[in-house]
LOSE-422492 format. One record per atom (N, C-alpha, C, CB): x, y, z. Coordinates in steps of 0.2 Angstrom, whole numbers, plus 5000, padded with zeros to 4 digits. Glycine has a CB too. Layout:
N
XYZ...
END
This chain:
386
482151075393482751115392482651135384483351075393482851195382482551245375483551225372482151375379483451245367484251265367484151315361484751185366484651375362485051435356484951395347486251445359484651425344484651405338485351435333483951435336485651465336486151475333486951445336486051545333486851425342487651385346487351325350488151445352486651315345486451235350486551235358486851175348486751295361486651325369486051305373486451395370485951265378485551265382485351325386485651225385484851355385484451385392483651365391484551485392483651425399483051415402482451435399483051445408482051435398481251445394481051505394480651395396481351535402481251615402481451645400481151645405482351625397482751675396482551695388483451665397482951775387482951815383483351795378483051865386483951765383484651785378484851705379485451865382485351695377485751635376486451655380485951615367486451605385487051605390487551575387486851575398487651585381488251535377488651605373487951455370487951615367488351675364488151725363488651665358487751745369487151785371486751845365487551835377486551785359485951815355485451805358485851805348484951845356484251855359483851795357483951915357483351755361483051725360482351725354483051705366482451705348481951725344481351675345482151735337481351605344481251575343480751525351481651565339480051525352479851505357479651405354479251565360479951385359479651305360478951265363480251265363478551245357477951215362478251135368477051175355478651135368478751065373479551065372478250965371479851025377480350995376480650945369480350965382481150965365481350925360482150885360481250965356482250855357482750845356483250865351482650805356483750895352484250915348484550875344484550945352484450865336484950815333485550835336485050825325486150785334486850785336487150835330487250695336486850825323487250835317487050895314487250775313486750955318486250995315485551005315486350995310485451045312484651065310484451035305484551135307483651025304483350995300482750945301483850975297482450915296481750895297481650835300481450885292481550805305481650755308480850715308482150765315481050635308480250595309479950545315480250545305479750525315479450535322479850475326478650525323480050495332480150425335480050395339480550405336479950315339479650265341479950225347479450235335480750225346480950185352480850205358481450175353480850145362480850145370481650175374480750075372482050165368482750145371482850195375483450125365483450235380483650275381484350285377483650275387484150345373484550385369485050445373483950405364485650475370485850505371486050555368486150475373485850635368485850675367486550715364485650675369486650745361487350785358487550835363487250835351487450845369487750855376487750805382487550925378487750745381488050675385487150685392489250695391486750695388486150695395485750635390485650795396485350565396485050545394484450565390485150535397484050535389483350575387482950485385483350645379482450495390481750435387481350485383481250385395481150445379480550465374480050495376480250425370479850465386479350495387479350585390478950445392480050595390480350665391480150705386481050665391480250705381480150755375479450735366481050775372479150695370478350665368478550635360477650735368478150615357478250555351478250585345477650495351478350655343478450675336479050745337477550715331479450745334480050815332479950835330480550825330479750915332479350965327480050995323478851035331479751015317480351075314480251095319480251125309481151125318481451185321481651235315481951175326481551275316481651355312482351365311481251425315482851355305483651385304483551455302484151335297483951465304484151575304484451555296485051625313484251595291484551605287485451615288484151645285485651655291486351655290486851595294486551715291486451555297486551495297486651435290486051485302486151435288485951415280486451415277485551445277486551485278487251495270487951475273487351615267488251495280488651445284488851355281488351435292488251325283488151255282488251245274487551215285487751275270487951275262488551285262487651325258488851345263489551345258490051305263489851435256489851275268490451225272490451145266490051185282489751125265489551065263489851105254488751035265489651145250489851155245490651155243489651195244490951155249491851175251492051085249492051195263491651075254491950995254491950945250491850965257491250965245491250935239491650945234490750945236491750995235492451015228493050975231492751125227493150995237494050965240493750895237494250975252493450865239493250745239493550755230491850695239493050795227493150815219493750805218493050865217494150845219494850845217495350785218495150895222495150775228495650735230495450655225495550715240494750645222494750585219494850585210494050555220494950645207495350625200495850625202495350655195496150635206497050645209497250565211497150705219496750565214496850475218496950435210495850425224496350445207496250405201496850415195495550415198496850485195497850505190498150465193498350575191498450455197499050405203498950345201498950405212498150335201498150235200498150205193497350185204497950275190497950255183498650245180497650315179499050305181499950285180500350245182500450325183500050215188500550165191500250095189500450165200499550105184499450045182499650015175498850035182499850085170500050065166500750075163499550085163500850125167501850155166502250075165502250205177502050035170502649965171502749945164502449885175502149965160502049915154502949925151501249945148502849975151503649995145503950025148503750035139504650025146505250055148505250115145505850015145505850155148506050205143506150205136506350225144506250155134506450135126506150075123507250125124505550095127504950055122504550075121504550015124503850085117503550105114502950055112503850125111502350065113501750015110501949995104500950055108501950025101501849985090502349945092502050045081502949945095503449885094503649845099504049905091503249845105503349815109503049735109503249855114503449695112502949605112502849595120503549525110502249545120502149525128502649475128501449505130503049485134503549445136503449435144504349485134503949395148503849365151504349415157503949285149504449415164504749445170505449445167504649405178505549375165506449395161506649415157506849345159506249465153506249485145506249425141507049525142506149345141506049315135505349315132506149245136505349305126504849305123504149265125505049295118504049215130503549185131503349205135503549135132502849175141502349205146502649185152501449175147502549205158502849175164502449105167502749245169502849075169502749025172501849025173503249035178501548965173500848975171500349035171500548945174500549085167500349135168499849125161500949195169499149135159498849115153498449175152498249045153498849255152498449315153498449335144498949385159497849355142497849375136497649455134497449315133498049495134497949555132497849575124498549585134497549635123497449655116497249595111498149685114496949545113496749495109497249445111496649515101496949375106497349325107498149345103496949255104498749345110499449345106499849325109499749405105499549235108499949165109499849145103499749105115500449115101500649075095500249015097501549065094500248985092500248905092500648865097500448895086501148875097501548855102501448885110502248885099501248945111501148955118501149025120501648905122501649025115502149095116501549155115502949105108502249225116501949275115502249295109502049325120501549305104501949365097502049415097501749365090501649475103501649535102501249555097502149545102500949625097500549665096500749645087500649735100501249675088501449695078501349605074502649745076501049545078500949495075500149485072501149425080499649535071499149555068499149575062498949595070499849615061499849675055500449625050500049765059500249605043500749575042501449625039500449535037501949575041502549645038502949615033503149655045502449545030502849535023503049575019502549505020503449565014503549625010503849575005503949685013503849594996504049564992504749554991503749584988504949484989505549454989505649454982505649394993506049554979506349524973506849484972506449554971507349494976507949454977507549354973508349464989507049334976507049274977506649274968506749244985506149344967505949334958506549354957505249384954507049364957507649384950507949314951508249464951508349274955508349204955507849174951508349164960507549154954506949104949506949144941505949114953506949214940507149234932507849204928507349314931508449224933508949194932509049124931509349214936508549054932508549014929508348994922508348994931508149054922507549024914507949074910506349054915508349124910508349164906508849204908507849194904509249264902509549314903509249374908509649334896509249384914508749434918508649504913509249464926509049534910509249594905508749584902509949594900508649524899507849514896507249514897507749484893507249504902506549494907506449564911506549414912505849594909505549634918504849614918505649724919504849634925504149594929504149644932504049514934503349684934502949724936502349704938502749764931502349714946501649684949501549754956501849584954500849754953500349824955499649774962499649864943499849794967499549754974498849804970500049784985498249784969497849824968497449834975497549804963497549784980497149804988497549864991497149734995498349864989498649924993498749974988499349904996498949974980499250014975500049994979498950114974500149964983501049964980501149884974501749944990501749944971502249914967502849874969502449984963502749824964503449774965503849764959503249704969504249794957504749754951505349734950504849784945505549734946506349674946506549764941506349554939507149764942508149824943507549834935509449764942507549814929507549834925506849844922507949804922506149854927505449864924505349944922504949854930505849974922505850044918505850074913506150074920506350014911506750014906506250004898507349954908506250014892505950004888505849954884505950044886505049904884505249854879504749854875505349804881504649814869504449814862503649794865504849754856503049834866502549834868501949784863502449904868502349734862501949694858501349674863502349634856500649674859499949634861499749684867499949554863500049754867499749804873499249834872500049844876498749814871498149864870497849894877497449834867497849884882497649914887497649994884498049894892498350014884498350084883497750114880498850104878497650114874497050114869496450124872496950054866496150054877495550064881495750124886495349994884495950114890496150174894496050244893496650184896496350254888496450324883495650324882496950314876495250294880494650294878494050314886494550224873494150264888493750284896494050334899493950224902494650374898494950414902494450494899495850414902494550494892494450554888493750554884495050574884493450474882492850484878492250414878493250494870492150414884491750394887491250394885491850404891490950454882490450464879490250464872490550504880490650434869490750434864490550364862491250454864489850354859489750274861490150234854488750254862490350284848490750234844491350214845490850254837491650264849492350224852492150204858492950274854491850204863491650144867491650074865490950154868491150064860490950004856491549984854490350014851491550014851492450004847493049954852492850084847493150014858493549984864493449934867493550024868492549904867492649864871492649804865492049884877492249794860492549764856493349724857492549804851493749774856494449754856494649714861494749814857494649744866494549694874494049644875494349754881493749614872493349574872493449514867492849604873494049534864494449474857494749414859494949504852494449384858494849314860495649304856494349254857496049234858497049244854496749244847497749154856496349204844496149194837495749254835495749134836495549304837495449374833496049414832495049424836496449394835496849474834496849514829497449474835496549464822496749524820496149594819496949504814495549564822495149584822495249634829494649544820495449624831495649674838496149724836496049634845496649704831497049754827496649834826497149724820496149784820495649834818495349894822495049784816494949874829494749894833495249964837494649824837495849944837496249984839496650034834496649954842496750014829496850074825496350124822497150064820495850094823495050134822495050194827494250074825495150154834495050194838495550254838495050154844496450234837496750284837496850344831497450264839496550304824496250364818495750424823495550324811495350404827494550434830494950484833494150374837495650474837495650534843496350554841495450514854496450564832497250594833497650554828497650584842497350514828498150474827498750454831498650514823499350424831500050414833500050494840500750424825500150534836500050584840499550604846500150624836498950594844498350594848498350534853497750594842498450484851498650454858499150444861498550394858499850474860500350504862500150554868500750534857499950584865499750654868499350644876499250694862498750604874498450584880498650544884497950554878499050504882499650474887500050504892500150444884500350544887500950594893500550624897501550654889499850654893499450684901499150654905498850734900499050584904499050544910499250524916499050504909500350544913500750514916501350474915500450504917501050434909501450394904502050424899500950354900502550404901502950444897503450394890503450484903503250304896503950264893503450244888504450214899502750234888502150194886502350244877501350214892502450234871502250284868502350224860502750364869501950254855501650204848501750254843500750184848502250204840502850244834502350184827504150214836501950174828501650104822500750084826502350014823500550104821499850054823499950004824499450044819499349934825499349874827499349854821498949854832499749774818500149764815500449784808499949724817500649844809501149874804501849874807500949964801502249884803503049864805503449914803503449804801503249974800503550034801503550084807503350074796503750054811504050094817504050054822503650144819503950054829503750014836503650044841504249974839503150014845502950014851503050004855502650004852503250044863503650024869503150064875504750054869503250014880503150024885503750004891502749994886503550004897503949974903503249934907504450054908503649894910503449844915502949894920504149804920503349934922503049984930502450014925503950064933502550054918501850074915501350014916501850104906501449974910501049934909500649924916501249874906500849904920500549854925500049924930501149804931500350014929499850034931499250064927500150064934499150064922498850044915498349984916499550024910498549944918498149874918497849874925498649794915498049954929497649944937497049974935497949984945497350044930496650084928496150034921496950164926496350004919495849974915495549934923496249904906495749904927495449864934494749904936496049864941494949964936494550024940494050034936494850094942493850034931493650034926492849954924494450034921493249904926492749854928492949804919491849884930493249854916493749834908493949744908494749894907494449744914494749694912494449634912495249694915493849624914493549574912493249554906493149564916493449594903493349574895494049544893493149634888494749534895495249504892495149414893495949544896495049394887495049324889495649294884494149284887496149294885496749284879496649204887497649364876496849144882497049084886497649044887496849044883498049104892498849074894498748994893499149094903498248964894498448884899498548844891497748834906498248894886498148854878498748864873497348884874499248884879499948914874500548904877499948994873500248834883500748784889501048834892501348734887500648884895500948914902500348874907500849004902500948864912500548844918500448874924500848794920499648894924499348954929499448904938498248964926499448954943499348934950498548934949499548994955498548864955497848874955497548924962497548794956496748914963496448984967496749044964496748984977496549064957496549114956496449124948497049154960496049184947495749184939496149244936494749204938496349204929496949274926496449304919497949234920496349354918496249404914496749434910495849444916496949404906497349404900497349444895497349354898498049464891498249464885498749454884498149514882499049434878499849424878499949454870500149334879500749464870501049474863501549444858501249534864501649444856502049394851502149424845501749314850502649374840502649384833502949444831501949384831503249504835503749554833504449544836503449624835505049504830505549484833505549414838505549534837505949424844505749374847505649384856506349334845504949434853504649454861504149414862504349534861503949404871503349374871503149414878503349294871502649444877502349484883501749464886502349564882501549454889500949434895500849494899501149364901500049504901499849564902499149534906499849614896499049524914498549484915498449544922498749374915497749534925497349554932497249494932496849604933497549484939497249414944496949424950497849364946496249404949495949404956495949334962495349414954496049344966496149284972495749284974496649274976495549254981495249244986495549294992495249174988496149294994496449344996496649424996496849324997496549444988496749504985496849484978497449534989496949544976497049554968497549584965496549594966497949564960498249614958498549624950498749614962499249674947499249624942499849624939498849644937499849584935500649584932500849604928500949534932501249604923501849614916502349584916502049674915502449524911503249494909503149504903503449424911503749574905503849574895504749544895503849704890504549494889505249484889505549484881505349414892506149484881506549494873507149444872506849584872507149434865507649384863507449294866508349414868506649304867506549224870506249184864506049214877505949234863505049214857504849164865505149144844503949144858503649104863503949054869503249064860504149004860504448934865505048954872504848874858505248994870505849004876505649034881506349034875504949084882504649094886504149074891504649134885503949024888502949014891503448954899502148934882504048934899504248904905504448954910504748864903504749004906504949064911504449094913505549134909503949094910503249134913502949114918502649144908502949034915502448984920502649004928502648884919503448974927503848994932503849074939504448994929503749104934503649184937503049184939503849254931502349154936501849194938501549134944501349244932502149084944502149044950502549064957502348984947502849094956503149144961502849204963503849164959502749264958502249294961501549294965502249324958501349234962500549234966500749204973499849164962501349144975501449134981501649194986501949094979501849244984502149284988501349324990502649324983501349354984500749384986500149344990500549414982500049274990499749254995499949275000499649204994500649265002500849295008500749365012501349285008500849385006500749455008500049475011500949495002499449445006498749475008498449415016498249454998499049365017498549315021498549355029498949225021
END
């Protein structure tokens, strides 16, 4: 039996036409074959004995239609039929499986939150809204976020949310001292934020600030290797020069101006509260700063790689330093009854720096309120950096 290459029709071997959908028979057959069930195409030889069943319900033994399937010849517009059927259906699977996968993707992650929740502030909590895990539930998302205890801390327990507790530095001042007199200025140098106490704006008698000076010199005459030398001189004087560090600095502010000339360079820095009515140690006039300058002043001598020449010895003038961490110092004294400290402290955790200018204490009344303060700030900012 032959069959129609075009409606897989059986006829006879002599006919012309196809008794199904009566095209003309093109195609002559050397023997009887077997008709796949699933179409046209290249088939390999087969070997069984079994009786098989054909795609119109007729037995067939193997020894019926002999031991190899020859091609059979597809009519081109057959070809393009089966192509663009099979090209149909690949697109339709296409579709229906990013659809399937949108659906399972939503439904997997929608439960996470409510309508008035949100990732950044949401915690892993348990089926009852409490804060711990469900009954032996030990699932750990986004990294470990079990407490010590067991609990869930939620996502935002990675990211610290400390933040500085002036309320608790203006108590600890309020022991030691009139607050009015004291401000403190601390510059996070890992973040650039600022932390100071109600009155670090405010102006005070800029005793033992040389920072300015150097800055002013690195900012505008860098090049300059006699004021270089000069500057770094200065910043590299121990408590027992000063007066040789004096020297150093009015050298430097004859060099670029005078009073005015480092005035000048200041305010185009920025600095407005920072300004020098008197060279270093003359008493016709005075020098002021604020807390909030200084300490940003003493970030940019930081950047600079400067402040490691300040070696002034708080601990040799019974201030008592925190330990785990190295102060780079200067302080001021001896105009009135100011004493100001001016230090970058590097930790193990972070870096940052400070300013306690204080008035009306002199030394002896201040080296306890210092100890005190820059025993509080380093605690904090440990916190803050851990």
């Amino acid at each position: 039996m032959n069959y129609c290459i075009y409606c897989d029709g059986p006829y006879q071997p002599e006919s012309r036409y196809c008794g199904l959908c009566g095209r003309p028979i093109e195609i002559e057959y050397e023997g009887e074959y077997l008709t796949p069930p699933f179409g046209h195409g290249d088939y390999k030889e087969y070997q069984s004995t079994e009786i098989i069943r054909n795609a119109y319900g007729e037995d067939i033994r193997p020894s019926s239609y002999g031991s190899k399937v020859e091609e059979r010849e597809v009519h081109p517009s057959l070809q393009k039929q089966v192509k663009s059927k099979i090209v149909a259906l690949m697109v339709l699977a296409s579709v229906l499986i990013i659809a399937m996968l949108f659906i399972a993707g939503y439904f997997i992650v929608s439960p996470h939150f409510s309508d008035d929740e949100s990732s950044s502030g949401s915690s892993v909590v348990g089926e009852e809204g409490d804060d711990s895990w469900g009954e032996g539930e030990q699932e750990v998302k986004d990294g470990d976020l079990l407490n010590e205890d067991g609990e869930g801390r939620g996502l935002e327990g990675w990211a610290t949310n400390q933040t500085f507790d002036i309320p608790e530095l203006n108590r600890v001042i309020s022991l030691g001292a009139e607050p009015r007199n004291v401000a403190v200025a601390i510059l996070d140098l890992n973040t650039g934020e600022l932390h100071y106490t109600e009155n670090a704006n405010s102006p005070f008698v800029a005793t033992g600030f040389y920072a300015p000076v150097y800055a002013v010199v690195r900012a505008y005459y860098e090049h300059d290797t006699n004021l270089m030398g000069r500057a770094n001189d200065m910043m590299g004087r121990t408590v027992d020069q000063v007066a040789q560090m004096n020297e150093d600095a009015n050298a430097i502010i004859r060099g670029i101006g005078d009073l005015a000339g480092i005035n000048g360079r200041l305010g185009s820095m920025g600095f407005g509260t920072t300004n020098f009515g008197r060279l270093f140690g003359a008493t016709d006039g005075q020098n002021y700063t604020s807390a909030i300058e200084a300490a940003q002043i003493l970030g940019m001598v930081y950047q600079t790689g400067g402040y490691r020449r300040m070696s002034f010895d708080l601990g040799a003038e019974g201030i008592s330093l925190p330990e785990n961490a190295t102060f780079y110092s200067h302080r001021g004294t001896g105009i009135g009854e100011t004493y100001n400290v001016f230090t970058v402290v590097e930790t193990p955790t972070g870096n940052y720096t400070v300013v306690i200018l204080t008035d009306n204490m002199g030394q002896s009344g201040a080296v306890h309120l210092v100890s005190d303060v820059l025993r509080e700030v380093h605690r904090q900012m440990e916190l803050i950096h851990e």
